[in-house]
Legacy VTK file of the C-alpha trace (Angstrom):
# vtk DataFile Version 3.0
C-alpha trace
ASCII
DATASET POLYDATA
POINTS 206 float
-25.490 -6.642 -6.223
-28.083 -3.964 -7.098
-29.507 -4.358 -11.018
-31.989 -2.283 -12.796
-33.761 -3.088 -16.131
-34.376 0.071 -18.578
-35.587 0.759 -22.052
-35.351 3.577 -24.295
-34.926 4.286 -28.164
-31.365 3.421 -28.182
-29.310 1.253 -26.269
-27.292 4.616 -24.955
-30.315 5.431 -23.786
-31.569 3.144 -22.012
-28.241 3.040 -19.957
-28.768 6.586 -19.327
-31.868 5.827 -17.697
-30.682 2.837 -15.944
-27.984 4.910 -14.784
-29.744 7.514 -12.778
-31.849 5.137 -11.498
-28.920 3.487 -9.977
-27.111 7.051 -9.525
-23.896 5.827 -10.800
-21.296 6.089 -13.233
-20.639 4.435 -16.108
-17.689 2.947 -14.833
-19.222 1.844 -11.787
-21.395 -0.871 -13.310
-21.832 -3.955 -15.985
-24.265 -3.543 -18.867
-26.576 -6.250 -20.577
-28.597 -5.413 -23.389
-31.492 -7.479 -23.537
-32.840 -6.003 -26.517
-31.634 -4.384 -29.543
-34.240 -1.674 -31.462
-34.634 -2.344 -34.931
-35.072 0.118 -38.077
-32.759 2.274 -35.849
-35.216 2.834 -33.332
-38.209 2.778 -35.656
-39.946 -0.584 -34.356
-39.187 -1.909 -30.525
-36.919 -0.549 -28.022
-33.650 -1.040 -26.874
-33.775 -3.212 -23.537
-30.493 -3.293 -21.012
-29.931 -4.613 -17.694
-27.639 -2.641 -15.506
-25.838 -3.998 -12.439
-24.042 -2.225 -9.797
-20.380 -3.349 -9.802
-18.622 -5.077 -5.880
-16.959 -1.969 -4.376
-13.626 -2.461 -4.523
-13.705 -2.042 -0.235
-16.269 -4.399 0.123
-14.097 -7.616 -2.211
-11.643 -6.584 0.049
-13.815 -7.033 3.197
-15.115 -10.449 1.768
-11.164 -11.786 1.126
-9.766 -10.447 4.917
-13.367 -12.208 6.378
-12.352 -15.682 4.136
-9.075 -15.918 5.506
-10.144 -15.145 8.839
-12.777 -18.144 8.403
-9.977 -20.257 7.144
-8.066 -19.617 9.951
-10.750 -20.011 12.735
-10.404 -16.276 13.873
-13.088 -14.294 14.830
-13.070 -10.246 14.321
-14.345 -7.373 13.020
-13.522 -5.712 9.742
-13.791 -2.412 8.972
-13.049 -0.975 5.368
-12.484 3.198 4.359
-12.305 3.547 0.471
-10.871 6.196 -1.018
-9.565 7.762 -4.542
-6.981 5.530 -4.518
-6.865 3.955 -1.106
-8.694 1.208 0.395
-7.620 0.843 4.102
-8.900 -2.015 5.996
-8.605 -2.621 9.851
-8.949 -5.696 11.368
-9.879 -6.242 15.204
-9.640 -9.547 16.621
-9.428 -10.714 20.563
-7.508 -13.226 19.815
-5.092 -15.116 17.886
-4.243 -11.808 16.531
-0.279 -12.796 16.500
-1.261 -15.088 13.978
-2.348 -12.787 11.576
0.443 -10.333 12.368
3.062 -12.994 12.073
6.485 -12.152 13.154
7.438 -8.450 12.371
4.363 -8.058 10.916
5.578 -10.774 8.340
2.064 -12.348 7.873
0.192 -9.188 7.892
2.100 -7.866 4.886
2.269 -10.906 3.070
-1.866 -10.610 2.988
-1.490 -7.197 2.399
0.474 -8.067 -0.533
-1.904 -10.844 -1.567
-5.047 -8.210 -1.240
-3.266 -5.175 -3.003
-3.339 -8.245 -6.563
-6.392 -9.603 -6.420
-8.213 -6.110 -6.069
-6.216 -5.089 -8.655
-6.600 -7.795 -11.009
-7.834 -6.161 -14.623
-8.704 -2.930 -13.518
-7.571 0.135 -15.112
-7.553 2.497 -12.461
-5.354 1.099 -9.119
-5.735 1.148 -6.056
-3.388 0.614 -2.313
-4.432 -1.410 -0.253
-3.468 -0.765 3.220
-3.800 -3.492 5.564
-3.634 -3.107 9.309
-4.866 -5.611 12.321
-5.040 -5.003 16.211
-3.709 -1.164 15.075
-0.129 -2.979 14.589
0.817 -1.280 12.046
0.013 2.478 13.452
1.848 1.416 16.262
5.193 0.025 14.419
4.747 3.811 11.836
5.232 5.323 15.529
7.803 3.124 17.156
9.686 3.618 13.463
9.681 7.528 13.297
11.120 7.616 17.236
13.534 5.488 16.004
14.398 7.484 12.866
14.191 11.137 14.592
16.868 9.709 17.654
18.730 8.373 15.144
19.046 11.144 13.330
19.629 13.686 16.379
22.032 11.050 17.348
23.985 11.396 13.410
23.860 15.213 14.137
25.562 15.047 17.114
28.196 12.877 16.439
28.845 13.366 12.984
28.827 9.486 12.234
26.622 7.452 9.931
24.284 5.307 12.176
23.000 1.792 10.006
20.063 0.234 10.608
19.221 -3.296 10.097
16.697 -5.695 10.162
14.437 -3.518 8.433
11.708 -4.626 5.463
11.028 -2.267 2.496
7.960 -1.252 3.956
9.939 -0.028 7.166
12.295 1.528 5.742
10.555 3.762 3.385
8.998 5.307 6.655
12.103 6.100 7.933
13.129 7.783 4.020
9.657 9.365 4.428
10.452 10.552 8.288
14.111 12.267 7.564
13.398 13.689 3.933
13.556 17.236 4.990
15.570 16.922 7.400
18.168 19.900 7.613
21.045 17.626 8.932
20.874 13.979 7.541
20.038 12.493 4.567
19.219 8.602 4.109
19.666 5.930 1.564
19.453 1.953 1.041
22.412 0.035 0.278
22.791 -3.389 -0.267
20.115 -6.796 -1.320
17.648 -7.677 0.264
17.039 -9.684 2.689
20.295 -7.819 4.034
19.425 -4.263 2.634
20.593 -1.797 4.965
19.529 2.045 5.939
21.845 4.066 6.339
21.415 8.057 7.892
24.692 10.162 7.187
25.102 13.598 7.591
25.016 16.024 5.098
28.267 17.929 5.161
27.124 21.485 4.499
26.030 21.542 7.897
27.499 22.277 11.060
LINES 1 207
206 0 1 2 3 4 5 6 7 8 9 10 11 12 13 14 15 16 17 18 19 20 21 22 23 24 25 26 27 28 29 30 31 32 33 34 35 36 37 38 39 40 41 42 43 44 45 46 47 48 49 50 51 52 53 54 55 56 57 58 59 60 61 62 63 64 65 66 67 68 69 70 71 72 73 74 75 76 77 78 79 80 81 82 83 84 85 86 87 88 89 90 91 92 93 94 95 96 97 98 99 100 101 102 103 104 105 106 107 108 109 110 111 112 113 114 115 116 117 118 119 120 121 122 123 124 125 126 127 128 129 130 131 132 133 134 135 136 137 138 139 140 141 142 143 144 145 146 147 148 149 150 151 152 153 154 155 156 157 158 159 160 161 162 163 164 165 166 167 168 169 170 171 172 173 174 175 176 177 178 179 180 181 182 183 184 185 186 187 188 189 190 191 192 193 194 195 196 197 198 199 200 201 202 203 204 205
């Protein structure tokens, strides 16, 4: 990680200048004073060393790559950090089912693993999204068909239509999918790992 030493007639001061030098924030790195100024300034100078802090993106890069090494899979990872997302992809030729697990099982028990440890102590969080072989792009798709022929289906016939099988993950898509929809409305019922979705109609329509 990138560190610069500064000085200056305070120890504020010295950050300052360390900081542009850097051009970050103060949030963004670790301070070590060196050297306190003593007489208030009057005799030496304040002396700090200022180091970069990891990027959020890039701990998570180094956790998805340690696992991978664990694991004996080869791939590429690529990481987009934002306000408050960090969305990594993972590309791998093979074994991929592996890291997917059944259902995506696996994949969102790392994500789950990721989304702590990057969180760990800080004040500001962040979601981590987690996706490998674009698995989970394809399931968001696969899940809102499923949710808008559901719901044409509830329309039509007037009749709640359950579905099953579903993690939390999956079915807040589907909530997210039919939230403003006209006809239906949608709601959980039951404990997990039975939870179901339900889509009902709303009865001021016709």
């Amino acid at each position: 990680m990138k560190s610069v030493e500064a000085s200056g007639k305070t120890v504020e001061e010295a950050i300052e200048k360390a900081l542009q030098e850097l051009g970050a924030k103060r949030e963004e790195v670790e301070v070590e004073i060196l050297q306190q100024p003593k007489l208030g300034g009057l005799i030496g100078q304040a002396k700090v060393r200022v180091t970069l802090k990891q990027r959020l993106g890039e701990k998570a890069k180094e956790i998805i790559k340690e696992i991978m090494n664990g694991m004996g899979i080869r791939g590429e990872v690529a990481v987009r950090e934002r306000e408050e997302l960090i969305e990594v992809e993972v590309a791998v030729q093979e074994d991929g089912a592996i890291l997917i697990g059944r259902n995506g099982s696996t994949l969102l028990a790392i994500q789950t693993l990721l989304n702590a440890i990057i969180n760990k102590g800080q004040e500001k969080q962040k979601k981590v999204k987690l996706d490998i072989n674009d698995y989970m792009r394809r399931r968001e798709e696969k899940l809102r068909d499923l949710a808008l022929r559901a719901a044409r289906e509830v329309r039509l016939t007037r009749r709640p239509k359950v579905l099953e099988s579903l993690n939390p993950a999956e079915r807040k898509i589907i909530h997210n999918t039919l939230k403003d929809d006209p006809y239906v409305y949608t709601y959980s019922e039951g404990e997990e790992p039975n939870r179901k979705l339900i889509i009902a109609p709303k009865e001021s329509k016709t």
